[in-house]
C-alpha positions as CSV (number, residue, x, y, z in Angstrom):
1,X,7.3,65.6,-11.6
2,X,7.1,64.5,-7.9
3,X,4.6,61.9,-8.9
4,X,6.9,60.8,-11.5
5,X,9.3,60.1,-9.5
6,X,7.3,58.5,-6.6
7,X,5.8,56.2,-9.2
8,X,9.1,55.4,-9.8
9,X,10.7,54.7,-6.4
10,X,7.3,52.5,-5.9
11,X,8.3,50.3,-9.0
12,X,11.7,49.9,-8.1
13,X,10.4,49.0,-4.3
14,X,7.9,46.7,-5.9
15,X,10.4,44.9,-8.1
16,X,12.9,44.1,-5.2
17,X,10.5,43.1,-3.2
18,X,8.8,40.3,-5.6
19,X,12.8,39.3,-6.1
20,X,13.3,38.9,-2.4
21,X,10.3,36.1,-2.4
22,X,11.3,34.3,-5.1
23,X,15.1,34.0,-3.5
24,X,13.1,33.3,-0.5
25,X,10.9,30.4,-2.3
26,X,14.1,29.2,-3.6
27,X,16.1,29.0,-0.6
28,X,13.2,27.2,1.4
29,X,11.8,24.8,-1.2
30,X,15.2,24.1,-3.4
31,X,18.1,23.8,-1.7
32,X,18.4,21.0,0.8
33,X,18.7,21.8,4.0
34,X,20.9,20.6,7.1
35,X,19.4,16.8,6.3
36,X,19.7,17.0,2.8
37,X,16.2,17.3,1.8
38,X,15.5,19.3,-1.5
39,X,12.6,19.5,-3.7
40,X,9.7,17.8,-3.2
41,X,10.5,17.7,0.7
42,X,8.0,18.6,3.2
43,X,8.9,18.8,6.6
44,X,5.8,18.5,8.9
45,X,5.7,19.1,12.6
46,X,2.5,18.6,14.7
47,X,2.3,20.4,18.6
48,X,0.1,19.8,21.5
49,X,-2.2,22.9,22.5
50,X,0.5,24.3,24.8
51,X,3.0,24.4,21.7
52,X,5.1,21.4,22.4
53,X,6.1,19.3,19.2
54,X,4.2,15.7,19.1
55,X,5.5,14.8,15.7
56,X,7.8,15.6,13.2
57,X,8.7,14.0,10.0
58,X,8.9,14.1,5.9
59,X,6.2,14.1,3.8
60,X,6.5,13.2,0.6
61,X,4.1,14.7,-2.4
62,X,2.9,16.5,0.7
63,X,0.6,13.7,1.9
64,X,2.7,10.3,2.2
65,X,5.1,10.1,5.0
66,X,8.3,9.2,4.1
67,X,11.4,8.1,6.0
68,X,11.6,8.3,10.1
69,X,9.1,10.1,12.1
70,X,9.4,10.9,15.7
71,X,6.5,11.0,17.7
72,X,7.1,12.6,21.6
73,X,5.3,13.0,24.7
74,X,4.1,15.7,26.4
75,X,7.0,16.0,28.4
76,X,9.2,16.2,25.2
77,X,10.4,13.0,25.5
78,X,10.6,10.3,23.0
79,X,7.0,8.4,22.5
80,X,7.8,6.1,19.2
81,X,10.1,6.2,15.8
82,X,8.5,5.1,12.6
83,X,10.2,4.5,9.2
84,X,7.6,4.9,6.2
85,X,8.8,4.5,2.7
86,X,5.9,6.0,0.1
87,X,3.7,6.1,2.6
88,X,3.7,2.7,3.9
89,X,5.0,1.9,7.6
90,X,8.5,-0.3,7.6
91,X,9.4,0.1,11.1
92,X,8.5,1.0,14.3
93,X,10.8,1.1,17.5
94,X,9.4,2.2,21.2
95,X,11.2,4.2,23.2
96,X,10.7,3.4,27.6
């Protein structure tokens, strides 16, 4: 009987916790964020080997880069903005 009910208790604990990654999924992937991205957005950021961010953009079908992208320096400041649309460079502005 106490195996029963451990089998149970494990189920249960099993089933909320496959529910809890799906809302996860869903939360992350779905709903647009702060910048309204949704589905199909992929935020990508790149760091230098002592963990500072060098670049951070969108990337669309998870290879093409899509809208701005920031590029930085190692002292965190701005390198260079691109635009891309599909994949394909629009823009670029320096920054001094």
């Amino acid at each position: 009987m106490g195996n029963e009910r451990l089998r149970k208790q494990m189920a249960i604990f099993a089933i909320v916790a496959f529910s809890l990654g799906i809302l996860t999924i869903y939360l992350q992937y779905l709903l647009p964020d702060k910048a309204g991205r949704g589905l199909g957005s992929n935020w990508k950021k790149e760091y230098y080997d002592d963990g500072k961010i060098r670049a951070e953009g969108e990337l669309q079908k998870g290879y093409l880069k899509n809208g701005e992208w920031t590029y930085y320096r190692e002292d965190g400041s701005i390198l260079l903005k691109e635009t891309y649309k599909d994949g394909i460079l629009q823009s670029t502005s320096e920054s001094k």
